[in-house]
N, C-alpha and C positions, 0 to 999 in steps of 0.2 A: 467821633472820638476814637480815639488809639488805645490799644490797651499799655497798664504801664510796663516803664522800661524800654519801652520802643521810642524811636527819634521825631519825630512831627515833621509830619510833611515827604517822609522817606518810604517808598513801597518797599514791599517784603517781597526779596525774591527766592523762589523756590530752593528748596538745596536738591542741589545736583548729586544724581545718584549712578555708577556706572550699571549699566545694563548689559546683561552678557549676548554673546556677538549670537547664539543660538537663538536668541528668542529674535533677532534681526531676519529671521529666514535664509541665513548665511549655513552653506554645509561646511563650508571650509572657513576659521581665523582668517587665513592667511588670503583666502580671494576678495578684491579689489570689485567685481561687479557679480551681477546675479546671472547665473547662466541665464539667457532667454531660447536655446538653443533646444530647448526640451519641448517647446509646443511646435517647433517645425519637425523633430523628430519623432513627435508623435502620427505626425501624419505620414510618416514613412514604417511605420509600424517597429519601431524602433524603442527600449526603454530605457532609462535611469537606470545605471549602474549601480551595483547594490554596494559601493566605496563610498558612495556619495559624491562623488567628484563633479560628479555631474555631466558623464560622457555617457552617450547613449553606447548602449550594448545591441546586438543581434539577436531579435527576440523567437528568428527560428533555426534549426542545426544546420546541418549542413546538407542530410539526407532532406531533408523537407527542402528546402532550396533546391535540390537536386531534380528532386521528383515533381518540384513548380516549375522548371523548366519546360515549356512545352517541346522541345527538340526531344528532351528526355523521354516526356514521354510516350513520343512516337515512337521512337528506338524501344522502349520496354514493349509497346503495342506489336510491332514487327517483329520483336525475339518474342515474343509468346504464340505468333502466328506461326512461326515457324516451326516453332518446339511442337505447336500441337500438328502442324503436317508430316514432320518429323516421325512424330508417335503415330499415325493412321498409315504410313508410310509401312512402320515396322511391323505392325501389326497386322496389315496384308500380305505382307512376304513371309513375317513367320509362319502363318499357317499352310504355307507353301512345303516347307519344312518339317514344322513341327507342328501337325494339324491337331491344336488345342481344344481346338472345339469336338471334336470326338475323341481325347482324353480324357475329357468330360465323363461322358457317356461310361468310359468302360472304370472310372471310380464312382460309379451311381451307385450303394449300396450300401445296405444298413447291418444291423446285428444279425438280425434273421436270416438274411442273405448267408450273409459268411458260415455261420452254423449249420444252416442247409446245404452250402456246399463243399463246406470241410466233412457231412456225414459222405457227401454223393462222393469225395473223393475216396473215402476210407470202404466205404460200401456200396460200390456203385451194381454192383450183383441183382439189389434189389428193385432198380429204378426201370421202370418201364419208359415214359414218356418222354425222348431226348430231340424231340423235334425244337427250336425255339421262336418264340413266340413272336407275332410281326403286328405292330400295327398300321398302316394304311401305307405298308410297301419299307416302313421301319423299324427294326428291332427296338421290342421294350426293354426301359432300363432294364438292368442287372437285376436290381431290388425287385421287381417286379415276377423274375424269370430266373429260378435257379440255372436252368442249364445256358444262358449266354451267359459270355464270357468277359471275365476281367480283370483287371490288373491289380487291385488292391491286393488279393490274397499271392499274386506271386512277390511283390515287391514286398509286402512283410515277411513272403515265408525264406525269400534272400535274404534280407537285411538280420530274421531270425536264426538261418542257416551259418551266415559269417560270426556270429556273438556265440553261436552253441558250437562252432568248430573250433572258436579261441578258449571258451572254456574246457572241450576236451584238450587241446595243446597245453592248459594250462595245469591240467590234472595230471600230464603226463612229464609234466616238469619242458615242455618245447615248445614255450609261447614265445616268441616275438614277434613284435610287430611285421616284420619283411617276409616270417612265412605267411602272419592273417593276411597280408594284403595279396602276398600270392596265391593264398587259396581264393577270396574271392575274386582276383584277377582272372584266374583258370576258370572259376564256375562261369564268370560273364563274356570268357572267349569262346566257351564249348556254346552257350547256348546263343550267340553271334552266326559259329560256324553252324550252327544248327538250321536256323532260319534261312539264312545262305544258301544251304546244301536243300534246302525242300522249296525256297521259291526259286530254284533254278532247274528240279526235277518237275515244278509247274510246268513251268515254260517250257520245257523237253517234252515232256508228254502231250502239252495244250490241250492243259482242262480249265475247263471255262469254270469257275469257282466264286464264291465272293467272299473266300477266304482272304483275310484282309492282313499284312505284316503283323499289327497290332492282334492280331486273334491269335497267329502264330505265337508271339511272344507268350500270349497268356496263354496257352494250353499247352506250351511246353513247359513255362514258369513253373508249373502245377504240382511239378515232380518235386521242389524244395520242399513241400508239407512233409511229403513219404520221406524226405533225407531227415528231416529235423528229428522225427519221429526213431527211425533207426537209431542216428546216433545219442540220443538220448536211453532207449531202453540198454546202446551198449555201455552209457557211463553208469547204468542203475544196476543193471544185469549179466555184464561184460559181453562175452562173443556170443552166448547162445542167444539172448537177449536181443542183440543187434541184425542178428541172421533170419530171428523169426519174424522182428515186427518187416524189417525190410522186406522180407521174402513176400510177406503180405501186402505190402503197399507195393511193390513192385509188380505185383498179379493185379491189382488194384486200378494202378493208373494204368496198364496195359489193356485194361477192359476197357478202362474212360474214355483213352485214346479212342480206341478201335469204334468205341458204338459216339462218339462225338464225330470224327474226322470222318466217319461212311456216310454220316449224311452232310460232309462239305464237299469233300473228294468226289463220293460216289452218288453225287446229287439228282444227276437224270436218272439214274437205275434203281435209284432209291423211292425215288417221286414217283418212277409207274409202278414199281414193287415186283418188278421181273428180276431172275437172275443175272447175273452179270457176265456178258458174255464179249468175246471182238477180244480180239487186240491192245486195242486200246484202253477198254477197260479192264482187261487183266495186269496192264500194267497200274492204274490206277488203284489198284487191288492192292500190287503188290507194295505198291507207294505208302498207301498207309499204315499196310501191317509192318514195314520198316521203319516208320517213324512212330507206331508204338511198341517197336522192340527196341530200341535206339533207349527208349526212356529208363527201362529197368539196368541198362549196361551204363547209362551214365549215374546211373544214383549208387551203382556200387563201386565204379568209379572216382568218385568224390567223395566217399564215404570210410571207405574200409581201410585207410590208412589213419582215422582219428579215433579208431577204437582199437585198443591192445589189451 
């Protein structure tokens, strides 16, 4: 039986309802089939576009593509092989040059060091023992051995020297730039010509030494501390001030010279502890007392025109 109102014998057909084209698994109204174009693309490591469109996208950039190259990267493997022969290349030459590795050696040095031989410089009157120290045919660090020599304290007491000689041009109302740079120009031409002029009176004489360029530098360097010191007692104390400390450090570093350089110079005669006799070691003699008389004429050289 039929419920009533209904026709007898007539099936009831469903009412038709529209369904939206979304719930069809359709991205797009407007597309006519279903992409199937996404499970071949997946196997190519490829995705679905984030439009929905349904076009696969490139799922790595372009440097990754680049770098999957295997041509690539054999080309990145042979420019790293190079670069690194490249670098052992420069780094055997430089030391050719500019031997780094005993640069080293003469910035070895700590607090203690510098204190001890900023007194040895100021006071060297009192130091007995200037032989320096060897161990198994090589000299100990610095730190180890006040009297070997180093470059830390000259290259501060430069780099100290050119900022204390702009602040006196500055006190005096004659700073600019073109004369600082001249003064430290002239200080690093005299002590060039310096080195110059005594490894060439080496070789003139032919003494056997192992006084080394780099030992030169430092123990002539040495004479900036005594400048620094001058020109400051004459900006605190004007000319008497600058005459006395000078006068001091100039007898000062003429001692240092003298009992340092007799046992480089004067090595054989030193080492049996006879006097110095011959020819040749009279010149040797006289080699050294000129390069520490040399030291007090250039520090008042450099000096006595920044104090008025």
């Amino acid at each position: 039986m039929h419920p009533a109102g209904s026709a007898a014998g007539t099936p009831r057909q469903p009412s038709k309802r529209r369904i939206p084209v979304s719930h069809l698994g359709m991205a797009d109204p407007h597309q006519l089939f279903d992409d199937t174009s996404s499970a071949q693309s997946q196997g190519y490591g490829a995705q679905r576009g984030p439009s929905g469109l349904g076009y696969p996208t490139a799922s790595a950039s372009p440097q990754a593509a680049f770098l999957a190259d295997p041509v690539s990267n054999m080309a990145m493997a042979y420019g790293s092989s190079l670069a690194a022969q490249g670098k052992e290349l420069v780094d055997k030459n430089i030391d050719r040059f500019i031997p780094v590795t005993k640069l080293k050696y003469y910035f070895a040095v700590d607090t203690l060091y510098v204190g001890k031989k900023l007194g040895l410089l100021f006071f060297p009157y009192l130091h007995q023992d200037w032989e320096v120290q060897y161990q198994q045919d090589t000299p100990v660090a610095p730190r180890f051995d006040v009297n070997a020599p180093d470059l830390y304290i000259p290259a501060m007491a430069f780099i100290t020297y050119v900022l204390v000689a702009g602040l006196a041009l500055g006190t005096q109302d004659r700073f600019s730039p073109d004369l600082l740079g001249l003064q430290a120009s002239s200080a690093l031409a005299w002590l060039t010509l310096e080195v110059l002029a005594i490894l060439l009176s080496l070789y003139l004489v032919t003494v056997n030494t192992d006084l080394t360029t780099i030992d030169l530098v430092a123990f002539l360097g040495y004479k900036y501390v005594g400048m620094i010191g001058g020109i400051l007692m004459g900006l605190l104390f004007g000319k008497i001030g600058y005459y006395l400390v000078l006068g001091w450090c100039c007898m000062s570093i003429f001692v240092f010279m003298i009992r340092t350089l007799r046992l480089k110079i004067l090595a054989e005669a030193a080492a049996e502890g006879v006097p110095v006799r011959g020819a040749r070691n009279q010149l040797r003699m006289y080699l050294t007392m000129a390069v520490a008389a040399a030291q007090p004429l250039l520090m008042y050289w450099l000096t006595f025109h920044l104090v008025r």
